[in-house]
PDB file of N, CA, C, O and CB in Angstrom:
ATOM      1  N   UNK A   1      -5.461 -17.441  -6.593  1.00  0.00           N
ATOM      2  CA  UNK A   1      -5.553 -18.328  -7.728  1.00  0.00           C
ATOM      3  C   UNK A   1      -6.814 -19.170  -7.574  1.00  0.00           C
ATOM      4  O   UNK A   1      -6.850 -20.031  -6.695  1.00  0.00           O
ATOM      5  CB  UNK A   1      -4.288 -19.218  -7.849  1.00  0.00           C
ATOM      6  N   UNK A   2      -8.125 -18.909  -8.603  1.00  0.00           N
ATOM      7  CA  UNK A   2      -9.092 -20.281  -9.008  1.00  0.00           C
ATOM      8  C   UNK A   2      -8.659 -21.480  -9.909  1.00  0.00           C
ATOM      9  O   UNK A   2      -8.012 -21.371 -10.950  1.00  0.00           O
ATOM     10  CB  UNK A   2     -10.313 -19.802  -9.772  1.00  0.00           C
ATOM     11  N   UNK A   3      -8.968 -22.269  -9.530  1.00  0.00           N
ATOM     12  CA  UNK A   3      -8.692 -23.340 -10.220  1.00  0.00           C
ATOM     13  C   UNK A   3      -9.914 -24.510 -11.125  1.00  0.00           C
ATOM     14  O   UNK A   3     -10.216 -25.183 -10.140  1.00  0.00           O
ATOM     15  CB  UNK A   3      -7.971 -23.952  -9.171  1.00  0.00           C
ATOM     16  N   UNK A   4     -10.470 -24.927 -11.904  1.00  0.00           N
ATOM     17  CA  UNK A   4     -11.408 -25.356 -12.300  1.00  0.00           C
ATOM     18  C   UNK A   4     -10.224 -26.614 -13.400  1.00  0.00           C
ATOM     19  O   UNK A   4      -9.410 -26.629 -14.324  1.00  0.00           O
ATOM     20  CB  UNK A   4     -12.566 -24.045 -12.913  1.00  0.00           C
ATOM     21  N   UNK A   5     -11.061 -27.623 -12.249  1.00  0.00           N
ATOM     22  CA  UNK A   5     -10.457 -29.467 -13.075  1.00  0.00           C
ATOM     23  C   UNK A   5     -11.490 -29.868 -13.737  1.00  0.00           C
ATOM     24  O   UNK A   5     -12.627 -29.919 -13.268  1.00  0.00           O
ATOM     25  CB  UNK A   5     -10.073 -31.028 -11.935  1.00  0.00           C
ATOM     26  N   UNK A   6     -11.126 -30.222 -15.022  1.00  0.00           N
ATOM     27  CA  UNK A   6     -12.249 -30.668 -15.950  1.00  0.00           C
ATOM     28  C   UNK A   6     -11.534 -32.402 -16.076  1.00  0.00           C
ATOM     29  O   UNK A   6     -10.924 -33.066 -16.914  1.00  0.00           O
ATOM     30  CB  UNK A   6     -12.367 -29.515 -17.729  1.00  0.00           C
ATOM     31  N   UNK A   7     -11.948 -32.535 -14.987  1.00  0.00           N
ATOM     32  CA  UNK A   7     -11.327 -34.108 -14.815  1.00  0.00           C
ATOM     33  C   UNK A   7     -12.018 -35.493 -15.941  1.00  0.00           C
ATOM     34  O   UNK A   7     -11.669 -36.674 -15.953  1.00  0.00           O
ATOM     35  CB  UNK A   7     -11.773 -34.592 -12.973  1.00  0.00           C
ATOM     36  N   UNK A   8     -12.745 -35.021 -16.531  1.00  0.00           N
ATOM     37  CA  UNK A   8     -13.674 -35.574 -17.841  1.00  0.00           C
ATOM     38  C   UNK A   8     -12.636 -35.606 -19.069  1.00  0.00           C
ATOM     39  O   UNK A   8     -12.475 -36.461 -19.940  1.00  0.00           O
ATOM     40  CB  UNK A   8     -15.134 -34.414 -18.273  1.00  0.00           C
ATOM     41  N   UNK A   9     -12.077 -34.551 -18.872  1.00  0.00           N
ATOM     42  CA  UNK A   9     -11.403 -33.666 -20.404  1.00  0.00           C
ATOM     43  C   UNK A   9     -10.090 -34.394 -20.286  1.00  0.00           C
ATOM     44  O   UNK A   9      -9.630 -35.205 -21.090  1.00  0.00           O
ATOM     45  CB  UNK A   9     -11.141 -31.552 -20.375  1.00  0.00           C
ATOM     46  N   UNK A  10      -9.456 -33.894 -18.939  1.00  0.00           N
ATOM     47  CA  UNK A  10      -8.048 -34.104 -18.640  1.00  0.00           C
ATOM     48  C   UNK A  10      -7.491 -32.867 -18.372  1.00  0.00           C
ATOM     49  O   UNK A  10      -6.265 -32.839 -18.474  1.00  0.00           O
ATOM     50  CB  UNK A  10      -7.301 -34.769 -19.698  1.00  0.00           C
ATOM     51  N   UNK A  11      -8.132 -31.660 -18.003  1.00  0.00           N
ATOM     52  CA  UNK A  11      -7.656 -30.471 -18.233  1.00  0.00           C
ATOM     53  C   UNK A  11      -8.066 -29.457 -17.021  1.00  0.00           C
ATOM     54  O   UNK A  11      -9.192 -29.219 -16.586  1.00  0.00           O
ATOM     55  CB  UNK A  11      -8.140 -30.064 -19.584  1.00  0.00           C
ATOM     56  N   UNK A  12      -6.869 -28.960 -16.632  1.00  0.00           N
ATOM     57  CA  UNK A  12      -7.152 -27.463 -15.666  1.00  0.00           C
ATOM     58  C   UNK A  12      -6.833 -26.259 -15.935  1.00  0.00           C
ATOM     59  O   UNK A  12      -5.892 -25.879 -16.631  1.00  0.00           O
ATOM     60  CB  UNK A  12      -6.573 -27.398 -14.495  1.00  0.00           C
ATOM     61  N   UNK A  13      -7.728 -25.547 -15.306  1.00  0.00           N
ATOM     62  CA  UNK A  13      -7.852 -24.447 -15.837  1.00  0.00           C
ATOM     63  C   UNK A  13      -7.649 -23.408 -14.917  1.00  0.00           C
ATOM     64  O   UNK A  13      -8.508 -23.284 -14.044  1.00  0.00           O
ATOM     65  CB  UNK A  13      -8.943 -24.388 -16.430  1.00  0.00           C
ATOM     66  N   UNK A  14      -6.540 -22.504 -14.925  1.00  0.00           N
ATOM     67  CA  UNK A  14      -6.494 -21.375 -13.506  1.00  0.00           C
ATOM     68  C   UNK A  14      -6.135 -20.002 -13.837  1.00  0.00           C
ATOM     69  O   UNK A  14      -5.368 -19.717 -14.757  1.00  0.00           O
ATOM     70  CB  UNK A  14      -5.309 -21.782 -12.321  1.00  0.00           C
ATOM     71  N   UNK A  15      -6.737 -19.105 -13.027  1.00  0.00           N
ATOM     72  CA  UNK A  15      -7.092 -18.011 -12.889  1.00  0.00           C
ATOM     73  C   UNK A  15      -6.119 -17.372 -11.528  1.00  0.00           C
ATOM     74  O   UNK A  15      -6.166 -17.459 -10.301  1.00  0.00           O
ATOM     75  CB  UNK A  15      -8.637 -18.095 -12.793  1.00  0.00           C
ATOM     76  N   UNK A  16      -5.144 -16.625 -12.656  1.00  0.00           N
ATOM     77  CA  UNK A  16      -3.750 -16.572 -11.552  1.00  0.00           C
ATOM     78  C   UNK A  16      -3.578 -14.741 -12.089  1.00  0.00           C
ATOM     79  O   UNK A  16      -3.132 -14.425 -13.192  1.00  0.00           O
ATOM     80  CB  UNK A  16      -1.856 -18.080 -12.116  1.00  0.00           C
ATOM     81  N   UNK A  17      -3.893 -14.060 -11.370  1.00  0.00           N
ATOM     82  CA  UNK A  17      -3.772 -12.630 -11.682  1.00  0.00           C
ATOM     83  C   UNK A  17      -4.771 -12.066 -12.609  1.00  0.00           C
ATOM     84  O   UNK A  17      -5.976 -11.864 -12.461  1.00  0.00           O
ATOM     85  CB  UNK A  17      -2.493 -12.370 -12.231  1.00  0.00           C
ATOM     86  N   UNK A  18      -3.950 -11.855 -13.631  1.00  0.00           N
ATOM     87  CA  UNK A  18      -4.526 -11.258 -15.119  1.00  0.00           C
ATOM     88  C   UNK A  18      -4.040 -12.421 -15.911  1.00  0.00           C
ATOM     89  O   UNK A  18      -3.811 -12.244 -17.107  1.00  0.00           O
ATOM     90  CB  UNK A  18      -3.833  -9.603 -15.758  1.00  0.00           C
ATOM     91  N   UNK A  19      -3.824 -13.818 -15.268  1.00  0.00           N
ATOM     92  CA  UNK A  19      -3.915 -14.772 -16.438  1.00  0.00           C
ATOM     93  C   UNK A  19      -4.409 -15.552 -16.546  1.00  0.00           C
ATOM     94  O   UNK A  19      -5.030 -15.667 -15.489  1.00  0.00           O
ATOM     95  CB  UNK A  19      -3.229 -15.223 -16.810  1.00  0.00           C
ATOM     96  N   UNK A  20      -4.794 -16.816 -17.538  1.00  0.00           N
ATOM     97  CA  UNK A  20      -5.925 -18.068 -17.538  1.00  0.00           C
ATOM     98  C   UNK A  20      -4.823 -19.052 -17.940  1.00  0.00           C
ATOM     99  O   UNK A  20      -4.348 -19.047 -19.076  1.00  0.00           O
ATOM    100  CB  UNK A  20      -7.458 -17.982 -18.772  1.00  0.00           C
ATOM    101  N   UNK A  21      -4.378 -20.003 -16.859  1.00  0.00           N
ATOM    102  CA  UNK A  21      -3.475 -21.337 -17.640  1.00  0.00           C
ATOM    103  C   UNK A  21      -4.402 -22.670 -18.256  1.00  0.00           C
ATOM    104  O   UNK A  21      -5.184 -23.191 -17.460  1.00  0.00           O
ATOM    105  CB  UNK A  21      -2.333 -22.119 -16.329  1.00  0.00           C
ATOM    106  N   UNK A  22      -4.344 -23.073 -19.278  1.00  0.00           N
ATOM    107  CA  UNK A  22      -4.808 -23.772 -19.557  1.00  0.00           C
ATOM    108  C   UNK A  22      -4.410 -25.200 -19.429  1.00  0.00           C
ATOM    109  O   UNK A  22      -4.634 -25.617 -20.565  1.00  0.00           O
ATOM    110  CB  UNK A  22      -5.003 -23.367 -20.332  1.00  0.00           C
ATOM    111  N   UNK A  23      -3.968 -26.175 -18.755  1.00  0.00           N
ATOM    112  CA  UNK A  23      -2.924 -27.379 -18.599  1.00  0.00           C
ATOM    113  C   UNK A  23      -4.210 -28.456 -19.219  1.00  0.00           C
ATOM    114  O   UNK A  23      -5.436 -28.436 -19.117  1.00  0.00           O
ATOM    115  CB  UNK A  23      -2.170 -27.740 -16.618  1.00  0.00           C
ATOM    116  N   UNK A  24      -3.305 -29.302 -19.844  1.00  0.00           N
ATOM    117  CA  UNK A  24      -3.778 -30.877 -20.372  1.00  0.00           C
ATOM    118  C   UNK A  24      -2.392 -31.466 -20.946  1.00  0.00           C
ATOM    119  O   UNK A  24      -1.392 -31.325 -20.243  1.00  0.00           O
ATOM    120  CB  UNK A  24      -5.141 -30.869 -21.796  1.00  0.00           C
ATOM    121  N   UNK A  25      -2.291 -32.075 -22.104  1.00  0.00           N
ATOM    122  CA  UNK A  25      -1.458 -32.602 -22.694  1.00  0.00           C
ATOM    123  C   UNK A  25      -0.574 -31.850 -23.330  1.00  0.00           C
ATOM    124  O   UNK A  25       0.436 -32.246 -23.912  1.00  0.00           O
ATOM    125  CB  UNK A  25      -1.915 -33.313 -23.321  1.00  0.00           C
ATOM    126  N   UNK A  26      -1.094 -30.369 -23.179  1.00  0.00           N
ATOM    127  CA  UNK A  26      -0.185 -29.036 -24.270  1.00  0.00           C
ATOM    128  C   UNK A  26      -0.875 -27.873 -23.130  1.00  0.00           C
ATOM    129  O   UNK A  26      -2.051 -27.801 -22.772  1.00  0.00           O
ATOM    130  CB  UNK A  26      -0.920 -28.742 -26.658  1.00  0.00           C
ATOM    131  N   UNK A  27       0.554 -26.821 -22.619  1.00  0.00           N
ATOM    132  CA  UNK A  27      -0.106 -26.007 -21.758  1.00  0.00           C
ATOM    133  C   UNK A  27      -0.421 -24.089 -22.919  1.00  0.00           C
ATOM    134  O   UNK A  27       0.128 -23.461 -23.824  1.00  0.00           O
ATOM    135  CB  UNK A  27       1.204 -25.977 -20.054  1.00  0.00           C
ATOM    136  N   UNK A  28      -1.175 -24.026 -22.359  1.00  0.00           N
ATOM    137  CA  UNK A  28      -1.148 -22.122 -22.712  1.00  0.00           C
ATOM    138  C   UNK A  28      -1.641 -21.403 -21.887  1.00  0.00           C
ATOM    139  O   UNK A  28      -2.199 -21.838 -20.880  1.00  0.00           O
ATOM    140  CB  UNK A  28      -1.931 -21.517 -23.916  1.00  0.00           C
ATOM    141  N   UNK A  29      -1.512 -20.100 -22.187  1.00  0.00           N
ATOM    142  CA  UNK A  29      -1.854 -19.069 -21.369  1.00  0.00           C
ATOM    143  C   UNK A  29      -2.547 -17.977 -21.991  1.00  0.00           C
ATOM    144  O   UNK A  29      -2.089 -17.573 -23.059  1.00  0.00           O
ATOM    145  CB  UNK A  29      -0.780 -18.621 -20.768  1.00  0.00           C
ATOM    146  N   UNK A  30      -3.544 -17.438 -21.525  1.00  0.00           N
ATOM    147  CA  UNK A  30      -4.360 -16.593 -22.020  1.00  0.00           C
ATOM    148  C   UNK A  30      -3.755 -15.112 -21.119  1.00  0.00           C
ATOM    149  O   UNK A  30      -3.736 -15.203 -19.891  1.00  0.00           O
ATOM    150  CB  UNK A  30      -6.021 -17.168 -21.786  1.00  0.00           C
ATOM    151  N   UNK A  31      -3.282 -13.795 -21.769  1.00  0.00           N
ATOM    152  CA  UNK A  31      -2.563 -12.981 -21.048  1.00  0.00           C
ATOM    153  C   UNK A  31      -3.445 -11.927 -21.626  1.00  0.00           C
ATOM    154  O   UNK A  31      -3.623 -11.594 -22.798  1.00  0.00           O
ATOM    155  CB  UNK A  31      -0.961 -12.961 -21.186  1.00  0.00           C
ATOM    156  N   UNK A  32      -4.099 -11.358 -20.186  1.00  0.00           N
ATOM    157  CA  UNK A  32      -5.695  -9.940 -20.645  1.00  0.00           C
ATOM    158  C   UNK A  32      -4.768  -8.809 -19.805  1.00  0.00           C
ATOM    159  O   UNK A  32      -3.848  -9.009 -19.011  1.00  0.00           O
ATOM    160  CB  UNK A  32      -8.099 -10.279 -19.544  1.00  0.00           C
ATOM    161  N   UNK A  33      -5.322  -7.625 -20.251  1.00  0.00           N
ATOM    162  CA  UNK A  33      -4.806  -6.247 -19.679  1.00  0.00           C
ATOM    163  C   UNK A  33      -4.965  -6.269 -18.148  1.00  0.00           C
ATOM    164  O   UNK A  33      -4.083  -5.635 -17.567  1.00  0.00           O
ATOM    165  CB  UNK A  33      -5.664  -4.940 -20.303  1.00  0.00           C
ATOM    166  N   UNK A  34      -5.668  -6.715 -17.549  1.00  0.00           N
ATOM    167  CA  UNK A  34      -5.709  -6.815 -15.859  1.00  0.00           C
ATOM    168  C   UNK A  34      -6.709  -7.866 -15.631  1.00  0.00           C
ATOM    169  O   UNK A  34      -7.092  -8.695 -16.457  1.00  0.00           O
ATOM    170  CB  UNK A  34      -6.213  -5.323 -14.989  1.00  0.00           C
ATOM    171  N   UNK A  35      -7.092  -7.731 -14.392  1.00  0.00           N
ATOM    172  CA  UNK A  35      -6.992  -9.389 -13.641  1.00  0.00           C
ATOM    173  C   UNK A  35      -8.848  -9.060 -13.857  1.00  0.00           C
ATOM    174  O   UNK A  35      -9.677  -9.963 -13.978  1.00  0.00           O
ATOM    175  CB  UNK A  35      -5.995  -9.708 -11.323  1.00  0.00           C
ATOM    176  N   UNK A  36      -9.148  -7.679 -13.860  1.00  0.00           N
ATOM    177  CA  UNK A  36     -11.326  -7.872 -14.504  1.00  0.00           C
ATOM    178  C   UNK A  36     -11.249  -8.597 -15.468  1.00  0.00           C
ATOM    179  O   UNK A  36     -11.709  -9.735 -15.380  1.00  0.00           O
ATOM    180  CB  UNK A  36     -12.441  -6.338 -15.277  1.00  0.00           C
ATOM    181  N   UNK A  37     -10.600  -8.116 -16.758  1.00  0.00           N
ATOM    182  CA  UNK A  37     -11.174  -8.642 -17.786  1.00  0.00           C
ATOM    183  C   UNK A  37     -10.648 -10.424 -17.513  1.00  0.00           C
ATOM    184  O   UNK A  37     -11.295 -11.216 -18.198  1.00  0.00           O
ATOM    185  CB  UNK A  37     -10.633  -7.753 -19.276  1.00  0.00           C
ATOM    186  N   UNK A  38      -9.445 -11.125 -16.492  1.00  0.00           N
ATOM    187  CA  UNK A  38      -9.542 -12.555 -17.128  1.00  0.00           C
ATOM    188  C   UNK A  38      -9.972 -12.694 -16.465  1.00  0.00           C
ATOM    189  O   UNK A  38     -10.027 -13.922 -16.402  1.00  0.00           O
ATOM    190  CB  UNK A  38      -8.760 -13.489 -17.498  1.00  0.00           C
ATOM    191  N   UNK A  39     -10.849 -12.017 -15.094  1.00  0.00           N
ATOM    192  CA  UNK A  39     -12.011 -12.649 -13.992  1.00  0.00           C
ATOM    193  C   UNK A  39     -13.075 -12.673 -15.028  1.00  0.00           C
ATOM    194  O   UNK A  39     -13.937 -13.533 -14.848  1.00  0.00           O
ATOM    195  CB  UNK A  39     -12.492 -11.611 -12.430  1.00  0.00           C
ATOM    196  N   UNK A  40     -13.198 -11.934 -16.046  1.00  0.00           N
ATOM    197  CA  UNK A  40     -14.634 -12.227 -16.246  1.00  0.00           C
ATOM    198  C   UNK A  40     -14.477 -13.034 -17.267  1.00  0.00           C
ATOM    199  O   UNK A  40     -15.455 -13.730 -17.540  1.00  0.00           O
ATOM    200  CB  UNK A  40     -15.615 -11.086 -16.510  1.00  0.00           C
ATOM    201  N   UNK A  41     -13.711 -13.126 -17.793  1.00  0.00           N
ATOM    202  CA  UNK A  41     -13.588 -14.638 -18.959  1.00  0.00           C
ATOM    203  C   UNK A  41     -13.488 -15.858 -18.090  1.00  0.00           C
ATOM    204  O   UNK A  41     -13.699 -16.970 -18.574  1.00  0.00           O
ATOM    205  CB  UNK A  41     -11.979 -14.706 -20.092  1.00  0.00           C
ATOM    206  N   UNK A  42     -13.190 -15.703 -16.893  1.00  0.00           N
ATOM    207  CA  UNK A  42     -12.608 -16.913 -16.303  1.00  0.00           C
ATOM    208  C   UNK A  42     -14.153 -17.744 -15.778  1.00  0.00           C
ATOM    209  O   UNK A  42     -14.286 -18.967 -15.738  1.00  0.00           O
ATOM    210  CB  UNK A  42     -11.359 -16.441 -14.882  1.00  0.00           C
ATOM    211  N   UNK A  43     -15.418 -16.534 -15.339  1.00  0.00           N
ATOM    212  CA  UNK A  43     -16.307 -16.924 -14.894  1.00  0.00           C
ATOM    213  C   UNK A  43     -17.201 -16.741 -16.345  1.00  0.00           C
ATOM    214  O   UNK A  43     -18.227 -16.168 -15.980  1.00  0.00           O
ATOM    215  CB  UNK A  43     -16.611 -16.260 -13.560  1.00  0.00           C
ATOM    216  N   UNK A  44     -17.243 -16.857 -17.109  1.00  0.00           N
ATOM    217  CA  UNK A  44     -17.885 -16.985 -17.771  1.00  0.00           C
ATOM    218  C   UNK A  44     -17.533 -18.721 -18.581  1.00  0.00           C
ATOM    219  O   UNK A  44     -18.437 -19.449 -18.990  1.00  0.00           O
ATOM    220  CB  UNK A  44     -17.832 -15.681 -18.384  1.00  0.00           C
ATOM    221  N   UNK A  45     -16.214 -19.030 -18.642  1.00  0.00           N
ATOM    222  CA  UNK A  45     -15.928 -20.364 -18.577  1.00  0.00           C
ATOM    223  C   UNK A  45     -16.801 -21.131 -17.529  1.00  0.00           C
ATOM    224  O   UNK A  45     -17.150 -22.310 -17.580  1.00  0.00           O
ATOM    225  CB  UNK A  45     -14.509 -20.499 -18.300  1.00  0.00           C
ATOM    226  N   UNK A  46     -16.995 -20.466 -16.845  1.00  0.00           N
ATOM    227  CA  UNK A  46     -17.526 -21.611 -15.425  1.00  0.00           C
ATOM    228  C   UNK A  46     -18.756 -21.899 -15.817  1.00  0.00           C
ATOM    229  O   UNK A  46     -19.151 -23.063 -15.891  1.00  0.00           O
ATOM    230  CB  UNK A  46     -17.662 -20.966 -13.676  1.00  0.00           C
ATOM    231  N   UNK A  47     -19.602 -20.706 -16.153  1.00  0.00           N
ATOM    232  CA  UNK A  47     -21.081 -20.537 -16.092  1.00  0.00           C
ATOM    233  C   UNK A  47     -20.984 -21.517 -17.435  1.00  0.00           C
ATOM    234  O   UNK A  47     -21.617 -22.527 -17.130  1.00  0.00           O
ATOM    235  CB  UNK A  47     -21.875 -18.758 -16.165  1.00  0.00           C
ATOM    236  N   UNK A  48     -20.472 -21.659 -18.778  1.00  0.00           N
ATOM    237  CA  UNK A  48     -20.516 -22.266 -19.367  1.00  0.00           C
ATOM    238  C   UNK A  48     -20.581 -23.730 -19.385  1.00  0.00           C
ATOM    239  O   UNK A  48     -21.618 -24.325 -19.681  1.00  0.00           O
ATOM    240  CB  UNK A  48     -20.010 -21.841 -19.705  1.00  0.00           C
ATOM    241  N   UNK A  49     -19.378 -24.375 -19.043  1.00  0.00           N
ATOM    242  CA  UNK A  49     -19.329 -25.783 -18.151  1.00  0.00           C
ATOM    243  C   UNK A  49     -20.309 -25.968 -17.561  1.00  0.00           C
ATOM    244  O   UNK A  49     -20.839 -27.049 -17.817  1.00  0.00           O
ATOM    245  CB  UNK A  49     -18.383 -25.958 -17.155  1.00  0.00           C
ATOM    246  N   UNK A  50     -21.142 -24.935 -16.361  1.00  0.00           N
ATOM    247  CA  UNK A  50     -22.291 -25.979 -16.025  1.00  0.00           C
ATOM    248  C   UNK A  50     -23.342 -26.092 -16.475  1.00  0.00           C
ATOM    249  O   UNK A  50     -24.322 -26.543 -15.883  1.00  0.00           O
ATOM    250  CB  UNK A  50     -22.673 -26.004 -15.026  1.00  0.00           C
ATOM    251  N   UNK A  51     -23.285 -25.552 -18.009  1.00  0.00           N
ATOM    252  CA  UNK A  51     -24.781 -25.717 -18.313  1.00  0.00           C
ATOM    253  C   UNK A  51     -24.350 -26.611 -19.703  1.00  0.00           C
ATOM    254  O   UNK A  51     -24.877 -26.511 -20.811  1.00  0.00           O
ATOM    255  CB  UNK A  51     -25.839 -24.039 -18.554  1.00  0.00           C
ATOM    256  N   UNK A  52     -23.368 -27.404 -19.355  1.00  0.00           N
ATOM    257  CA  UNK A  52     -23.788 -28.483 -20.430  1.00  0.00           C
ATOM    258  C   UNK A  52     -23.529 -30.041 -19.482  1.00  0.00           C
ATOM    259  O   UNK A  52     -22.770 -30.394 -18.580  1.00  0.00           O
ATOM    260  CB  UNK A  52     -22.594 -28.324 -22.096  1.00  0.00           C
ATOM    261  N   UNK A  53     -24.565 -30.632 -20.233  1.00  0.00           N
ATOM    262  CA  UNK A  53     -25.134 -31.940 -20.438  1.00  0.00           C
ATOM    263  C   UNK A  53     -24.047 -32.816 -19.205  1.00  0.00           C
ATOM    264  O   UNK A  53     -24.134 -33.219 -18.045  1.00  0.00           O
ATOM    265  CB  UNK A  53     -25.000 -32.487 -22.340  1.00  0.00           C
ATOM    266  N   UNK A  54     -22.901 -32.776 -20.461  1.00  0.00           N
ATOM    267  CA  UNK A  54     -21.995 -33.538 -19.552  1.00  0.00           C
ATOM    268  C   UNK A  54     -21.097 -33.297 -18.084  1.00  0.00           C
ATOM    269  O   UNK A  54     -20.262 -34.101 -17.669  1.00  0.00           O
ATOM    270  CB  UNK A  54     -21.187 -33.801 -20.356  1.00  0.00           C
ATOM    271  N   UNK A  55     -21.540 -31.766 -17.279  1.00  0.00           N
ATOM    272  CA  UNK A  55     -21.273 -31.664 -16.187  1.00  0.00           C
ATOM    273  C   UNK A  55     -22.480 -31.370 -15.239  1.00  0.00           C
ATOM    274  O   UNK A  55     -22.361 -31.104 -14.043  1.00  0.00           O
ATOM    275  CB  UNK A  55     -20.338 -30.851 -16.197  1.00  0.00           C
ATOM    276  N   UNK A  56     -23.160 -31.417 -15.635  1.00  0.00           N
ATOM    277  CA  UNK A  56     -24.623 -31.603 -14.625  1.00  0.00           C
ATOM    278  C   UNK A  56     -25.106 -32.782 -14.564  1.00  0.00           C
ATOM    279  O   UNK A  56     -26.323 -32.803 -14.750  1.00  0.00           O
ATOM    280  CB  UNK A  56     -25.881 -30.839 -15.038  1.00  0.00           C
ATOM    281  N   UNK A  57     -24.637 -33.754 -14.380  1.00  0.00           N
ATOM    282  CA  UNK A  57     -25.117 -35.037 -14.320  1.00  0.00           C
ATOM    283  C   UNK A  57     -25.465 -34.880 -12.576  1.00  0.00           C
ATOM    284  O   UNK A  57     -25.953 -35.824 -11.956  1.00  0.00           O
ATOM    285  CB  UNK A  57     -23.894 -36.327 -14.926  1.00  0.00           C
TER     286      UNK A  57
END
């Protein structure tokens, strides 16, 4: 399991098999055919986050 805290937002985000939990104030789950395709959504979330403003400080 990865885990990515968007402690700004209020929100975590984990990478548990072939799934993506989304937790904050309301939880969901993102459910992909196997664990490539939500690795690569999962890192492509990442790469995203650090290229904005408010997490590269």
């Amino acid at each position: 399991m990865i885990v990515l805290e968007l402690e700004q937002l209020g929100i975590f985000v984990e990478l548990e098999n072939s799934t993506i939990n989304i937790v904050g104030t309301e939880h969901f789950s993102l459910e992909f055919q196997n664990e490539i395709l939500a690795g690569i959504w999962f890192q492509t979330l990442l790469d995203l986050v650090e290229t904005l403003p408010e997490f590269t400080l």
